[in-house]
Steps between C-alpha positions, in 0.01 A plus 500: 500500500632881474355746749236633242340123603457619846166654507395206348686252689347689818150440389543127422663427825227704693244286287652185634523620840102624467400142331690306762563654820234839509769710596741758327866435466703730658787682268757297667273184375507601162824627519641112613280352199589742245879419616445117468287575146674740329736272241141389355286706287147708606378252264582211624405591854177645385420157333660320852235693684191435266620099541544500897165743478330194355649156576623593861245390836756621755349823720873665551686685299700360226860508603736628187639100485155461378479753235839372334388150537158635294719665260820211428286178636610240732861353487266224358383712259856581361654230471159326273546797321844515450460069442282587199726823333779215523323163357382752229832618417625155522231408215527841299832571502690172635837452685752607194460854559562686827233651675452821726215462700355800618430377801851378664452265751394276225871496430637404831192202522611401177870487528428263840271281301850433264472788232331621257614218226406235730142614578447454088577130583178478720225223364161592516426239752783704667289825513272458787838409709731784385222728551432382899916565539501870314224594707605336850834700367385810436455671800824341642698678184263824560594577864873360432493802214804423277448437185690437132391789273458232219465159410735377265396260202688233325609716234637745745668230657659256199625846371633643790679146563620466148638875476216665301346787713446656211204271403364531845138654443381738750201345771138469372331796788201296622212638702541837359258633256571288205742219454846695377867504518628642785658795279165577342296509848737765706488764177 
């Protein structure tokens, strides 16, 4: 958010505190959430809100763990969804190319799992089992918070092996708005 937001942000937070609790939150209050809030967008904590506003049977007020969990999902919810951008780039794209991930834990799960190159090994009867151990990974690899920048592929590594970085493509940016090379998704 950027401090034009904070009108706004004001009036959602005093809307959750009206819906859930029936009393006003102090400036302090809204100072604390808008603190704990701010890296996400009005948007997205408008939409957070409008979600908690409706699926939520609690009568306190929603503490500002709740809000990001509305707004990024459960750890659960990551790591499915991170499970699906990478079975899809397994499928779309396969294991020859190297792939940048735009979310980067995905990269640290993967690399523990054996690398990139030796998920593309994975037989569909396979699936169902690799998935349980990204996912039971994932949050491991999230709070640990190291992670590769890229995964390499096999060309990337037969060429770099054989003396040819020269034919070493650039990663395949995944996750981002459209499937592209690394050098055409950070112009």
């Amino acid at each position: 958010m950027v401090e034009r937001d904070a009108k706004q942000f004001a009036v959602i937070i005093a809307s959750l505190a009206e819906v859930f609790s029936d009393k006003e939150p102090s400036k302090n209050v809204i100072s604390l959430y808008w603190m704990a809030l701010k890296e996400y967008t009005i948007e997205q904590i408008q939409k957070a809100a409008s979600d908690i506003i409706q699926g939520r049977v609690y009568p306190s007020m929603p503490k500002p763990a709740e809000i990001i969990e509305a707004i990024r999902g459960t750890q659960g919810d990551r790591a499915t969804r991170a499970w699906i951008d990478v079975l899809m780039a397994v499928r779309r794209i396969g294991t020859y190319e190297s792939v940048k991930f735009k979310d980067p834990v995905i990269h640290a799960v993967i690399e523990h799992m054996g690398g990139w190159t030796e998920l593309g090994n994975m037989k569909i009867d396979d699936e169902k089992w690799k998935q349980k151990e990204f996912e039971k990974l994932y949050p491991i690899m999230e709070a640990r918070g190291r992670c590769p920048e890229y995964l390499p592929g096999k060309l990337e590594i037969y060429n770099s092996a054989n003396g040819h970085p020269e034919y070493i493509p650039q990663p395949v940016a995944i996750g981002y708005e459209n499937l592209k090379r690394i050098e055409e998704a950070t112009q």
